[in-house]
Structures are given as C-alpha cells and as structure tokens.
Backbone as CSV, one residue per row, in Angstrom:
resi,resn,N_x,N_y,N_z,CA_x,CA_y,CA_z,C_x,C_y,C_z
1,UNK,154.621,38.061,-32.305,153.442,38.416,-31.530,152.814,37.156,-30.944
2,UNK,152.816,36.372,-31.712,152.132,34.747,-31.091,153.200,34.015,-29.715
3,UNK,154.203,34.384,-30.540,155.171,33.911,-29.468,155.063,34.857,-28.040
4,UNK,154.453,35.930,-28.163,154.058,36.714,-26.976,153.170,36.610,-26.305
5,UNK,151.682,36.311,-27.380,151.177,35.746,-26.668,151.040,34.181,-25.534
6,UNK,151.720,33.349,-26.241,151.855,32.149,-25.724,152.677,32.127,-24.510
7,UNK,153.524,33.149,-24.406,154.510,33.379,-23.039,153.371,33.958,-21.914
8,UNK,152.623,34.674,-22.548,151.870,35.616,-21.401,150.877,34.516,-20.823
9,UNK,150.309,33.466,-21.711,149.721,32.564,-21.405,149.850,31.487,-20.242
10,UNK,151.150,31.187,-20.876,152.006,30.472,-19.775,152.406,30.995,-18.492
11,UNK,152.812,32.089,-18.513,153.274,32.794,-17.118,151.932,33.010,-16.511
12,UNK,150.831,33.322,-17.191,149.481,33.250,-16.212,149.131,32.157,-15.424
13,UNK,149.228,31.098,-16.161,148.736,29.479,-15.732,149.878,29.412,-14.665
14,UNK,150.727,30.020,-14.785,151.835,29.425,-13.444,151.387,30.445,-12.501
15,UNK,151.247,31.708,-12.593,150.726,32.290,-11.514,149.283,31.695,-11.014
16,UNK,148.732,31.482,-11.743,147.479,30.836,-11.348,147.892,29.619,-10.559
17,UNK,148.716,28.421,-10.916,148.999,27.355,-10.115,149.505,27.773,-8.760
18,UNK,150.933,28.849,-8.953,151.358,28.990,-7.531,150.724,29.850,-6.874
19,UNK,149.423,30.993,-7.027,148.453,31.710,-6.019,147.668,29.932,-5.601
20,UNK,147.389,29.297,-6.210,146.371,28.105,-5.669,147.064,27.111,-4.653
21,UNK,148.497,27.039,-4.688,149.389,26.380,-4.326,149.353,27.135,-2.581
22,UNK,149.852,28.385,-2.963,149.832,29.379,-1.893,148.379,29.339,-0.962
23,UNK,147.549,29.770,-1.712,146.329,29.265,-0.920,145.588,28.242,0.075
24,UNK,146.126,27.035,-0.506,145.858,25.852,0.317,146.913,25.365,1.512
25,UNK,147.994,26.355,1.224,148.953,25.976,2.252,148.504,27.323,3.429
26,UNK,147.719,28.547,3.118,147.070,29.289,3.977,146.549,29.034,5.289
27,UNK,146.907,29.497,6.285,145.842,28.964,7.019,144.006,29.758,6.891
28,UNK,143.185,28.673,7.940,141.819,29.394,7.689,140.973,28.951,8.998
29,UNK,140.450,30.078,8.927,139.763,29.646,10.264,138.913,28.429,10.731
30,UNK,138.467,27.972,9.621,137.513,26.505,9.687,138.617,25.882,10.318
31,UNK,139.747,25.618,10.031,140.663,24.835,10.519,140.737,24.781,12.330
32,UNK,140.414,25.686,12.258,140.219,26.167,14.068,138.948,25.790,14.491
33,UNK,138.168,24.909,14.006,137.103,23.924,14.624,137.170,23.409,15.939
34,UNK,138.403,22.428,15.890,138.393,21.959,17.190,138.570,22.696,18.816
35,UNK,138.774,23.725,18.218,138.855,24.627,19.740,137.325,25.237,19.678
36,UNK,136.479,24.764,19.248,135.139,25.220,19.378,134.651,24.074,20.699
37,UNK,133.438,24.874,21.238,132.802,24.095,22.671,132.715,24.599,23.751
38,UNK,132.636,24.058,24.617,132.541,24.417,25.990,134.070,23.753,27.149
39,UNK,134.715,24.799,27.775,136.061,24.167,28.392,135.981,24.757,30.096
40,UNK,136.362,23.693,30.746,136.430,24.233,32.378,137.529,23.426,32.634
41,UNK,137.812,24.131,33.959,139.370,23.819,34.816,138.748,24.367,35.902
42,UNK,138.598,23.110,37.028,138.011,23.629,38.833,139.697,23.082,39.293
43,UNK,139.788,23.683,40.262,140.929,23.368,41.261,140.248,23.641,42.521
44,UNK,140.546,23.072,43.752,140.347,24.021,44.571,138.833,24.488,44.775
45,UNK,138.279,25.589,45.401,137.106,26.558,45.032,137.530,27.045,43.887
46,UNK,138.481,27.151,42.897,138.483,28.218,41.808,138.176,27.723,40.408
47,UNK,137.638,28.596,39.638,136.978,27.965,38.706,137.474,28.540,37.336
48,UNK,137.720,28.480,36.144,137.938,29.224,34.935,137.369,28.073,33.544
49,UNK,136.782,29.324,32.941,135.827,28.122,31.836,136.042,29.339,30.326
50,UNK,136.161,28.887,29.384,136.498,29.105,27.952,135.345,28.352,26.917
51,UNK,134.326,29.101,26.507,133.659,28.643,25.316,133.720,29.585,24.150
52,UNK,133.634,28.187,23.558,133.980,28.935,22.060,132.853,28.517,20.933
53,UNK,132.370,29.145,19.774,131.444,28.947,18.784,132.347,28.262,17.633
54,UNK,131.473,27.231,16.650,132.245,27.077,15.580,132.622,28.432,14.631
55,UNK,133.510,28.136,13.858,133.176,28.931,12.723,132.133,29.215,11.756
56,UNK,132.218,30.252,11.707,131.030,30.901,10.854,131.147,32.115,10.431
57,UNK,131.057,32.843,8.937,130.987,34.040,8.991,132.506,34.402,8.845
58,UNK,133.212,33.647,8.552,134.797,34.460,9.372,135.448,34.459,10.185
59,UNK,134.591,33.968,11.359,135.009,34.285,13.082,134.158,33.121,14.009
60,UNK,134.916,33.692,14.792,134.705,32.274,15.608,134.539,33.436,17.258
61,UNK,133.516,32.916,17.806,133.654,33.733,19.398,134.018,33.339,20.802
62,UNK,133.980,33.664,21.625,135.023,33.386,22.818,134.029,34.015,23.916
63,UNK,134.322,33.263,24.814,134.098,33.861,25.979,134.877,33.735,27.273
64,UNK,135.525,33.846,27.882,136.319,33.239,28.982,135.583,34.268,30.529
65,UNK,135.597,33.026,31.861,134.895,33.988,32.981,135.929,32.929,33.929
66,UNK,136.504,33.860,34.923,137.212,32.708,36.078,136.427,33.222,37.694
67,UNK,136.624,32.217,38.116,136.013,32.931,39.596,136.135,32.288,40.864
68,UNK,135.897,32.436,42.215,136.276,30.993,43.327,134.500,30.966,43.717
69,UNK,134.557,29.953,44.172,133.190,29.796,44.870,132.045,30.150,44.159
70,UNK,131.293,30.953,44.261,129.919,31.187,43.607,130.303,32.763,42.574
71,UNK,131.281,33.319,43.284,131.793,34.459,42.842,132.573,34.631,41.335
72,UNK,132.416,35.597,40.195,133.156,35.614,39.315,134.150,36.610,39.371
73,UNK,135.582,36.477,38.927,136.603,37.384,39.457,136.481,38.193,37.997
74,UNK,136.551,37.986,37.403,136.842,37.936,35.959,136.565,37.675,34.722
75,UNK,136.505,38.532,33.857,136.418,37.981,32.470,136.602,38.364,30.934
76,UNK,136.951,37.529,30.154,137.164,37.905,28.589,136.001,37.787,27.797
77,UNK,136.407,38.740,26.722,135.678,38.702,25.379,136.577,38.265,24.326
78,UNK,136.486,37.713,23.474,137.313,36.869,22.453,136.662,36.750,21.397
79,UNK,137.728,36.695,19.799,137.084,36.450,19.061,137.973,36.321,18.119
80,UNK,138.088,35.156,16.876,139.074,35.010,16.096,138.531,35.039,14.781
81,UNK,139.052,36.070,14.208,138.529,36.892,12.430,139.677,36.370,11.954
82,UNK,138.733,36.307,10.549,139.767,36.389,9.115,139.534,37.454,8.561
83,UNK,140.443,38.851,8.451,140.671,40.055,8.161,140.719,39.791,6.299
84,UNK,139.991,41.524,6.091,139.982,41.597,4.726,141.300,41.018,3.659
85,UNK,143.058,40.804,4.411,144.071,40.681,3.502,144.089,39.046,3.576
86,UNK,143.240,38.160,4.360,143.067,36.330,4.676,143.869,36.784,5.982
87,UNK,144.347,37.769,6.604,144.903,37.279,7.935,144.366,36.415,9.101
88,UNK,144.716,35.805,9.632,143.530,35.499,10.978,144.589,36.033,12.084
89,UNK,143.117,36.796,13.107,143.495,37.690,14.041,142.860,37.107,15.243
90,UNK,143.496,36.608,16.153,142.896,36.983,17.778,142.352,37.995,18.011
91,UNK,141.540,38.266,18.771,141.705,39.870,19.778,140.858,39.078,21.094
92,UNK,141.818,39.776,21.839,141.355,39.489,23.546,140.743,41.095,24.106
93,UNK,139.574,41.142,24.952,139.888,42.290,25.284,138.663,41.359,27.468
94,UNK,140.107,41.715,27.668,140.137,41.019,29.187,139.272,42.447,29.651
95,UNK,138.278,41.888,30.524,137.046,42.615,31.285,136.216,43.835,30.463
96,UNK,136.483,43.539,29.464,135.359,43.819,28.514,136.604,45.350,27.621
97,UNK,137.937,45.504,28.143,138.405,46.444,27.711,138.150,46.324,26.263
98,UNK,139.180,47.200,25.508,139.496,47.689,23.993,140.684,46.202,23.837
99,UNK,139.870,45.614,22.706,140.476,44.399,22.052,141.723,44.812,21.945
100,UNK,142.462,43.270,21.907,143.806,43.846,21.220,144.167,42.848,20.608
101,UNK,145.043,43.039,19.438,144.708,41.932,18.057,146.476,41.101,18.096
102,UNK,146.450,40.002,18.085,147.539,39.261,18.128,146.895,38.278,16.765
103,UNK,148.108,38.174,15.665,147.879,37.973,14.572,148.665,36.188,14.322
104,UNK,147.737,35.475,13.681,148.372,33.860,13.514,149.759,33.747,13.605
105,UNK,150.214,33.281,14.055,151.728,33.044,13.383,151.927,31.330,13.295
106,UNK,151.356,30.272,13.631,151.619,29.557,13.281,150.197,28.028,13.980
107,UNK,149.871,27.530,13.005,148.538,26.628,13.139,149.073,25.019,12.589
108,UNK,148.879,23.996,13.640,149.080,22.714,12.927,148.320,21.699,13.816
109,UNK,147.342,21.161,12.763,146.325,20.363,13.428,145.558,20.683,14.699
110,UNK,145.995,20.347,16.133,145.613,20.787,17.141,146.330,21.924,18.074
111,UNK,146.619,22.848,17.207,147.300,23.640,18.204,147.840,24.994,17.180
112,UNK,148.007,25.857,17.353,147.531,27.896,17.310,147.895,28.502,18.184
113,UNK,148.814,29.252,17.534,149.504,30.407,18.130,149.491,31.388,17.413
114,UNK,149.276,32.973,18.450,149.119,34.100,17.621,150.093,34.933,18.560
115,UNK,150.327,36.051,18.408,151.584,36.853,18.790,151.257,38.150,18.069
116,UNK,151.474,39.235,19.426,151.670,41.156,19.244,152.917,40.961,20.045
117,UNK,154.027,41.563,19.229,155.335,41.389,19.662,155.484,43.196,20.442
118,UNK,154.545,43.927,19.984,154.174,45.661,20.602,153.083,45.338,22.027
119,UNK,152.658,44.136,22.419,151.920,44.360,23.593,152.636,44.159,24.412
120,UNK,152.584,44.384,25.943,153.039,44.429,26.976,152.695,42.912,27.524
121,UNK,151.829,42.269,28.191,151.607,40.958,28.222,149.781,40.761,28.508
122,UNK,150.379,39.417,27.469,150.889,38.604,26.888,151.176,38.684,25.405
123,UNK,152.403,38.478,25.181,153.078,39.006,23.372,152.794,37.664,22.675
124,UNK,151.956,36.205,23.429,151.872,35.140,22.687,150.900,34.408,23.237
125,UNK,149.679,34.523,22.650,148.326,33.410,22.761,148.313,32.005,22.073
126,UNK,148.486,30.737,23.077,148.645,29.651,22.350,147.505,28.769,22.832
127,UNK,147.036,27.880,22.021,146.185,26.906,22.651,146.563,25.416,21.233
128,UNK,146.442,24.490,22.714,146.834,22.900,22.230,145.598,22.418,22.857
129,UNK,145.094,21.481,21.971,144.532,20.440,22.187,144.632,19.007,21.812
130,UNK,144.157,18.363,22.991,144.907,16.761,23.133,143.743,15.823,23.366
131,UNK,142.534,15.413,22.846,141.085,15.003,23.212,140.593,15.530,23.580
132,UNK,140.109,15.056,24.816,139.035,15.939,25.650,139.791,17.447,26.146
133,UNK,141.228,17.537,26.155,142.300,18.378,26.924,142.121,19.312,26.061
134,UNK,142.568,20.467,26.881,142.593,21.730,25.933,143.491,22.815,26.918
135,UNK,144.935,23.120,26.482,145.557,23.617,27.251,146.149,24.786,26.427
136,UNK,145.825,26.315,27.446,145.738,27.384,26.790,146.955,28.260,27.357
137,UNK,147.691,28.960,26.839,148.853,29.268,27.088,149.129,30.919,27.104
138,UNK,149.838,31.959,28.082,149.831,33.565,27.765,151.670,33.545,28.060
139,UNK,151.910,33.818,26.995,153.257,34.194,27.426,154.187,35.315,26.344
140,UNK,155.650,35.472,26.883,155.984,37.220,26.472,156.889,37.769,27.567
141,UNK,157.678,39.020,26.926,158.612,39.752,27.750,159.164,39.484,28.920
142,UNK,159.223,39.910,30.159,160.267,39.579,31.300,159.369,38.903,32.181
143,UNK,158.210,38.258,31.675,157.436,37.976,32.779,156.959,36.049,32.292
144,UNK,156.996,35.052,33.275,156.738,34.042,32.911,155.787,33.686,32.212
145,UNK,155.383,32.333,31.579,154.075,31.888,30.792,153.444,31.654,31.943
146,UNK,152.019,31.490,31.841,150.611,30.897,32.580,149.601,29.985,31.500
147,UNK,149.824,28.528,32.145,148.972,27.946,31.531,147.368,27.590,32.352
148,UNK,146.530,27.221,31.288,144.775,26.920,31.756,144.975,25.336,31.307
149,UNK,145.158,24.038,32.066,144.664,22.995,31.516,142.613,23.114,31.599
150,UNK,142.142,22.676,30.350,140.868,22.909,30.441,140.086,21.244,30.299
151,UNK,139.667,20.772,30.668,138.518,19.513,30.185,137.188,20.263,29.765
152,UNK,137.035,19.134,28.358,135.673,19.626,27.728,134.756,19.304,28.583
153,UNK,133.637,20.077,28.503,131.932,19.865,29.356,131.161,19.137,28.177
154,UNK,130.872,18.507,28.802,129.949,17.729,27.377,128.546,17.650,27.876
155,UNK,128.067,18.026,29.856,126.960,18.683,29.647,126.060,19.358,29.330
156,UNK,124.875,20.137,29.086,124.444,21.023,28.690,124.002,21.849,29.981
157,UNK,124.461,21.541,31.234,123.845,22.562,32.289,124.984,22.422,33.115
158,UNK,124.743,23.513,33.425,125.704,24.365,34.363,125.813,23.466,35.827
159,UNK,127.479,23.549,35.998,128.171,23.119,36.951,127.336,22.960,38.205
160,UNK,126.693,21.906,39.143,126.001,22.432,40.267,124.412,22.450,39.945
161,UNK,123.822,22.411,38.593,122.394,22.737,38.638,121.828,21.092,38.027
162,UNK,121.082,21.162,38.793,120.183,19.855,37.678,119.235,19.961,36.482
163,UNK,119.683,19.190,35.736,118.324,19.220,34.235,117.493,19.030,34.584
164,UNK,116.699,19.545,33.497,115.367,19.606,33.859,114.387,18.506,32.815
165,UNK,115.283,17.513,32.525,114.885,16.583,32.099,113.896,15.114,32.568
C-alpha cells in the first residue's frame, strides 16, 4: 500500500511538472503586445490604418478603416481572445459583418499567424513586425496573398489636423 502510495505521488509531481512545462511553452496573448498601437500605410490618395489596444482582460481590440482622399471605403472590426480551452482566436468581421474566428497556429517573438482552413478567403491572417514596420498579411485557396506594409503613428492627432497644443 505505501509502495502505492509513493507511485501515485510520483506520477502526480510529473504530471504536475509536464502540465507546467506545457504551459509555458503555450502561447498567450500578452505575448501579442507588440502589435498593440496605432498603424498607417498612405500611398498615393489611398489610405489604410490598423489600431490595436494592449492586452487586457483576455483580448486585445482592432480596428482597421481604408479609404482614398477624405473618403472611407471600408472597414474592420477585430479582436484577439483567449477562449475558455487557452486557445487564442482572431475574429475579423470586415464591415461590421458576423466575425469569423481563425485560430493561432503559430506565434514567435514578432510575428502571428492564425488560420480557418473552412473559410473561403482569407484561410491565413499573419502579421510581422520589424520596429517601427508592421506588415500584415491575408492569404488562402486559389486566390493570391495581399500584403499592408504599415508604419507606426506615434502622433496623437489625426493625419492632416493640428494639435491643439
């Protein structure tokens, strides 16, 4: 019986080491800090800008708006959760539609990728960052990738307006 207990003992402490082991090799959303801020890309008249909140809570929020001239063409709602099982989930839902959830598949230092291998496009949301750079990626099925090179804003007012400082 002692000898039973002492086995059950042991096999706990190792499950305990390798769930802790497992854990820290997890990814987590804090880790996704650096894609927090404010991001624009002008070309041209055309404009597309990506801000994001730190983490907090779980999640992290998004906003994306593109547009030419004074005009906005477009825009996302975004937001990246850590789901009740530790998953972390994208969901995009472009012009305010019904989100759609593309799940981590792979995070290292500056750069995250998530993937719905059941959506139509884009089956792969990636974003790299390189300093100030922040280059965001949609790609999937029979149809090419589209990248956003973005530079951070490190103003606090909007493109065109003066402070009121």
């Amino acid at each position: 019986m002692r000898v039973s207990r002492i086995a059950a003992a042991a096999g706990l402490g190792w499950l305990l080491v390798a769930g802790a082991a497992v854990a820290a090799d997890s990814p987590t959303i804090d880790a996704l800090d650096w894609l927090s801020g404010d991001w624009v890309s002008e070309r041209d008249a055309r404009w597309t800008e990506e801000h994001w909140t730190h983490p907090r809570g779980g999640a992290m929020l998004g906003l994306g708006r593109s547009g030419k001239e004074a005009r906005m063409l477009g825009f996302e709602l975004m937001r990246i959760t850590t789901e009740t099982d530790g998953s972390i989930i994208f969901w995009g839902a472009p012009g305010g539609r019904r989100p759609v959830p593309f799940k981590l598949v792979s995070q290292n230092g500056t750069e995250v990728a998530f993937e719905n291998p059941q959506h139509g496009f884009p089956k792969r949301i990636a974003y790299k960052r390189e300093g100030d750079r922040l280059t965001a990626t949609v790609s999937g099925g029979d149809e090419s990738a589209k990248s956003w090179t973005y530079e951070r804003r490190h103003e606090a007012v909007s493109p065109g307006r003066r402070s009121k400082n």
